[in-house]
N, C-alpha and C positions, 0 to 999 in steps of 0.2 A: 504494500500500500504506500499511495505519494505521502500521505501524514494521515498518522496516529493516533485518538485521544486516548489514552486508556483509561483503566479505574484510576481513579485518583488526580485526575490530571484535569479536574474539574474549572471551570470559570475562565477557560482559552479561551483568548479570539484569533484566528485565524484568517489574516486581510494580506488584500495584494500579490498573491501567490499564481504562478503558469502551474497548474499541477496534472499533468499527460504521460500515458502510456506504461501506469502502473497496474494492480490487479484491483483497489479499488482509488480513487483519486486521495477521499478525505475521509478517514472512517471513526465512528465517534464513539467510543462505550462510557463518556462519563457526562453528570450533567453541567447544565448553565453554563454551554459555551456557544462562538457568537464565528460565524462564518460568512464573511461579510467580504465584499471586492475581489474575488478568486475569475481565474479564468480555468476553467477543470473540463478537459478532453478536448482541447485546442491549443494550438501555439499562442507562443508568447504577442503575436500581430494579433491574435482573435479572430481572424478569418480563415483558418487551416484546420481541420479535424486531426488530432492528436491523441484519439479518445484512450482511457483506460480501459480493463479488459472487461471491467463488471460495472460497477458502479460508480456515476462522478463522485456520490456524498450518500454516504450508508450514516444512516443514524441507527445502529444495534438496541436493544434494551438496554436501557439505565441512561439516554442521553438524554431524558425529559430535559424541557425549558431552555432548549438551542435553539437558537435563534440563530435563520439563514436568510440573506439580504442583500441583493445589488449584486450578485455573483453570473456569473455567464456559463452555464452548463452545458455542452455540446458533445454529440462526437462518441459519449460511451457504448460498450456495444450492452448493457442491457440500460437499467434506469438512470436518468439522470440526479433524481433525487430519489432514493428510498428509505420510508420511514417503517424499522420493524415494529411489529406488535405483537401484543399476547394473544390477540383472535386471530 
């Protein structure tokens, strides 16, 4: 994965980042963190597909209360944002 939240690593914010051509771009397991001005599965210009292999932005269980804004999602080959849940 292009970054990591794990347990513990709660109250990140994540801004300004090209993040392409990982297994998932941003992957989140902790909460109240903030994802904000990313370009994730395209180059660094924004107009070139550079997608990762799964997900641009995985929110796993436990990342309640992340907050994702102003970010440019392109290009992955399955979701570009995916939120898991308990259903």
């Amino acid at each position: 994965d292009g970054i990591v939240c794990d347990r513990g690593s709660s109250n990140t914010t994540i801004s300004n980042n090209t993040v392409s051509g990982n297994a998932c771009g941003i992957r989140l397991y902790s909460p109240n963190n903030r994802v904000q001005g990313n370009l994730i599965g395209l180059d660094v210009t924004g107009s070139t597909a550079a997608g990762n292999m799964h997900d641009g932005i995985l929110c796993d269980l436990g990342s309640d209360h992340t907050v994702i804004v102003n970010n440019v999602v392109s290009g992955n080959r399955r979701t570009g944002v995916y939120l898991e849940s308990l259903n």
